[in-house]
N, C-alpha and C positions, 0 to 999 in steps of 0.2 A: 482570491484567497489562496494562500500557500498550504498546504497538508505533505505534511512529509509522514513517509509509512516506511516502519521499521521494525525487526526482529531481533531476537538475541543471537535465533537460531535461523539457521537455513532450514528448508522446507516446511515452513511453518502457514505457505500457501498467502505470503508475504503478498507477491507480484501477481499472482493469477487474482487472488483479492481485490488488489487494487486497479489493474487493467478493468477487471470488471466495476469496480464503481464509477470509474472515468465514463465508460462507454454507456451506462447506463444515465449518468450525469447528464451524459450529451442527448441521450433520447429524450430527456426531459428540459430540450431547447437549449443546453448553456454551450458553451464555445470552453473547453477542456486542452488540457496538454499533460501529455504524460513525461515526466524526463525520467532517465535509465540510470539515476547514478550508482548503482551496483558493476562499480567499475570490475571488480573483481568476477562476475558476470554477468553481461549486459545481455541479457534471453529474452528482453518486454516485446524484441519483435515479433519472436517465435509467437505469443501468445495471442497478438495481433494478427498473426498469421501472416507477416511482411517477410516473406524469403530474402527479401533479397536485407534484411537486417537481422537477421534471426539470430545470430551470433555477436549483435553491434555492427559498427560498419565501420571499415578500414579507412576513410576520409572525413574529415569533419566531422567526428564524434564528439562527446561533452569531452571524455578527458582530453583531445586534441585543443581543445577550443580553452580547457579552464590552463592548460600550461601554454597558453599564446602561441599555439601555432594554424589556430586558423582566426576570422574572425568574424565568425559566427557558424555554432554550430547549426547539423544539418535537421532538416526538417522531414517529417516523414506525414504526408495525409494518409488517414488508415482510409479512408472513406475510399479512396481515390486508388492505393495501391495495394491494399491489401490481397491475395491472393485468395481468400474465401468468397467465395460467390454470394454468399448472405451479407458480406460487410461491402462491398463494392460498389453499392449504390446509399447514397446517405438519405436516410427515410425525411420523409415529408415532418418538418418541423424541431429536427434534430439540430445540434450545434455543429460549430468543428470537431474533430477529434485527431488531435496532432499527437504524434511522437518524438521526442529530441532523445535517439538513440546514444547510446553509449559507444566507447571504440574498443573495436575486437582487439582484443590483447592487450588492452589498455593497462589492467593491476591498478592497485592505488596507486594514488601519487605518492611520493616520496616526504615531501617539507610541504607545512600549511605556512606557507607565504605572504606576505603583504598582498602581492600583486595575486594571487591563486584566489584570500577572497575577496577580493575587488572585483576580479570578474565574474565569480559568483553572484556577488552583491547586483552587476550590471545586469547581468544574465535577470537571476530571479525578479528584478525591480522591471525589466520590459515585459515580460510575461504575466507579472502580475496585471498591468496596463492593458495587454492586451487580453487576458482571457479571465473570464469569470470563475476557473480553476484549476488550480496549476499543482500538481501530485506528483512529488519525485521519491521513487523509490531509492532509498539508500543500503546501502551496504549493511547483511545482518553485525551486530553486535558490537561494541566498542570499539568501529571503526575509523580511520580518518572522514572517513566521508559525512559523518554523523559529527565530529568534529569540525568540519567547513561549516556546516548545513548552520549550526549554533553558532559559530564567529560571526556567518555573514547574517543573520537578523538582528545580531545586537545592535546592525551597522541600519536597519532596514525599520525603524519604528513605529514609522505609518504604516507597517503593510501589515495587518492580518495575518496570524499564521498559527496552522496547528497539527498535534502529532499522534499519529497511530499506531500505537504499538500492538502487531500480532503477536500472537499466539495460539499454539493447537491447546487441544481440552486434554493435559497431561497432566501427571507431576511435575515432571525437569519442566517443562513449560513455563507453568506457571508461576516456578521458581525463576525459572531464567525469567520472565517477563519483569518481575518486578526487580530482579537485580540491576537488569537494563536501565531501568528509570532511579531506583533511588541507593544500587550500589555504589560501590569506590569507583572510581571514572564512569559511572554513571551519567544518563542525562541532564540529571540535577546538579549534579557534580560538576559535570564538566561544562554547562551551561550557565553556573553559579561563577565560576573563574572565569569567564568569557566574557561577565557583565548582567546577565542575566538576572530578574530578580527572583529569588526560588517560587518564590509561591505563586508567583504569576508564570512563572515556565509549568509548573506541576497544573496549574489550570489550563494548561491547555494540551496535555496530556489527556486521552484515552485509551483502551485497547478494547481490541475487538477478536473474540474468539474462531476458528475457523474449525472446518472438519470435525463440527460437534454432532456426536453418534447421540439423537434423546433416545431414554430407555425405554421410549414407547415408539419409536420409528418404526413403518413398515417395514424398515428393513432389517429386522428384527423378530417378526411375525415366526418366522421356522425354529425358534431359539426355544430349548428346552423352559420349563418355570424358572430353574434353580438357576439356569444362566442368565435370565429375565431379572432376579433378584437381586444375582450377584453384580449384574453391570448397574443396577439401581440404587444399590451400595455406596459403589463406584461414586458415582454423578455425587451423593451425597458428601460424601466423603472432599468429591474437588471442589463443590463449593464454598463447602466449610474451608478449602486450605486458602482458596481466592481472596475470601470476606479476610483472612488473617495476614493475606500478602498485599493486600491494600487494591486486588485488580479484581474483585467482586464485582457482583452487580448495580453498584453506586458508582464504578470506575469505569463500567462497561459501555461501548456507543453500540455495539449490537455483534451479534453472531451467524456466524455461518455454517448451516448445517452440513455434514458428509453427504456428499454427491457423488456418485458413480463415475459418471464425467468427468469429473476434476479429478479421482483416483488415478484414471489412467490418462487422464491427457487437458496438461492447462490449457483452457482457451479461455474465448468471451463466451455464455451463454445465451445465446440470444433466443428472442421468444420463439424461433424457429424450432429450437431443438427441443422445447418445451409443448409447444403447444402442434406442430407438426411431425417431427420425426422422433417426440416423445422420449427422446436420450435423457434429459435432462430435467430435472424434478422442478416445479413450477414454486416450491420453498425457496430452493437456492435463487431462482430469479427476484424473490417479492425480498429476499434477505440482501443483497446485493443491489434492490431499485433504492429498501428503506438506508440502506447505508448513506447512499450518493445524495439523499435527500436532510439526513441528517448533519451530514457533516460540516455542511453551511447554515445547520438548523440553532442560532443562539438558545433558544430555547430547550431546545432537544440535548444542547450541550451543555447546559448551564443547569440543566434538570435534576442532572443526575445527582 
């Protein structure tokens, strides 16, 4: 299956979201690939903690590869090269966990070309084949990239595929979120001129909240009453704008709570830092394992 994950906005905790369901994915036996196409920043290695791609990589990157100047992009095993000492040995019963970095300095491409998605289309159509999940993160907002990603499934109709759209627990958010999908050059929009049928593009549509503060989180405990209240307000207040921007809780595949870790530094979470060096809140791992589990879940998606 295909899952492309997408934003309106930047730092919406897009790519550290998604690295983490990949990796998770793969603990739970599947064979995973992450592609970087956030040409405009290619950072999935940093998160991976692959130095030596941390900024995209200067040879054989997707954009090198989707303008035919390589032929085939590069491959990255996090298991194998990752420079964290926790991710360098791949656990007993775990999948692959590959990366198809972006190219440093790449920017968008210029023209959606015939030939640009055709190799899209070849690209996505092997990976499908080979791996049981294939997660490209795309460029925040009414991008070209998000533009290709739509041309080349029109072209791909055996394959399975579907979309996540983030968002943090804001206002502009969750405005922008839903702009995203059903504004002017929207997803639908521009999915529906591509061939697309709407109501079958809008099905397979989700989004999934991140850095959600609940009003009764521990970390919250030292908060006066009247700030206890006020941010309880709050929460009520953004569900009710959600339910009226169509990205409610009927639209929702799952959320991710405000994690300390994540504040200051995107990684993977691994159970390490949970359940050993206790950095990391044991929510965010069980929110991040139910994602990875869901997003192949028919049911779980069809539920809502």
């Amino acid at each position: 299956m295909l899952v492309f994950a997408i934003s309106d906005k930047g730092g919406t905790g897009r790519s550290v979201t998604g690295t983490n369901i990949v990796y998770r994915h793969a603990l739970q036996g599947n064979d995973v690939c992450y592609l970087d196409f956030d040409f405009g920043s290619p950072t999935a290695g940093a998160i991976f903690s692959v130095s030596a791609v941390a900024r995209g990589t200067r040879e054989n990157g997707l954009h090198h590869y989707l303008r035919g100047e390589c032929p085939q992009p590069r491959r990255v095993d996090v298991w194998a090269e990752s420079d964290r000492e926790g991710l360098r040995t791949r656990p007993p019963g775990a999948g692959r966990l590959v990366l198809l970095p972006g190219s440093e300095g790449g920017g968008e491409l210029s023209a959606l070309t015939d030939e640009v998605v055709g190799r899209c289309v070849q690209l996505l159509g092997r990976l499908d084949e080979e791996f049981d999940l294939c997660m490209i993160d795309v460029s925040a907002g009414r991008s070209f990239t998000a533009e290709l990603v739509l041309a080349a499934t029109v072209r791909m109709p055996a394959i399975p595929f579907r979309w996540l759209v983030f968002h943090r627990w804001t206002r502009q958010h969750i405005i922008a979120a839903d702009g995203l999908v059903t504004g002017a050059d929207g997803l639908l929009d521009v999915g529906t001129r591509f061939g697309h049928d709407t109501d079958d593009l809008r099905d397979r549509i989700r989004f999934v909240r991140t850095a959600v503060l609940e009003p009764d989180a521990a970390e919250l405990v030292g908060l006066r009453d009247e700030q206890r209240a006020w941010l309880s307000a709050c929460d009520s207040e953004l569900r009710e704008l959600a339910g009226r921007h169509g990205v409610g809780r009927t639209a929702m595949l799952g959320k991710i709570p405000l994690d300390p870790v994540l504040q200051w530094r995107e990684q993977l979470i691994t159970d390490e830092d949970v359940l050993a060096s206790k950095i990391a809140n044991a929510e965010t791992a069980t929110a991040f394992e139910d994602l990875a589990k869901k997003i192949v879940d028919d049911s779980a998606w069809e539920g809502l």
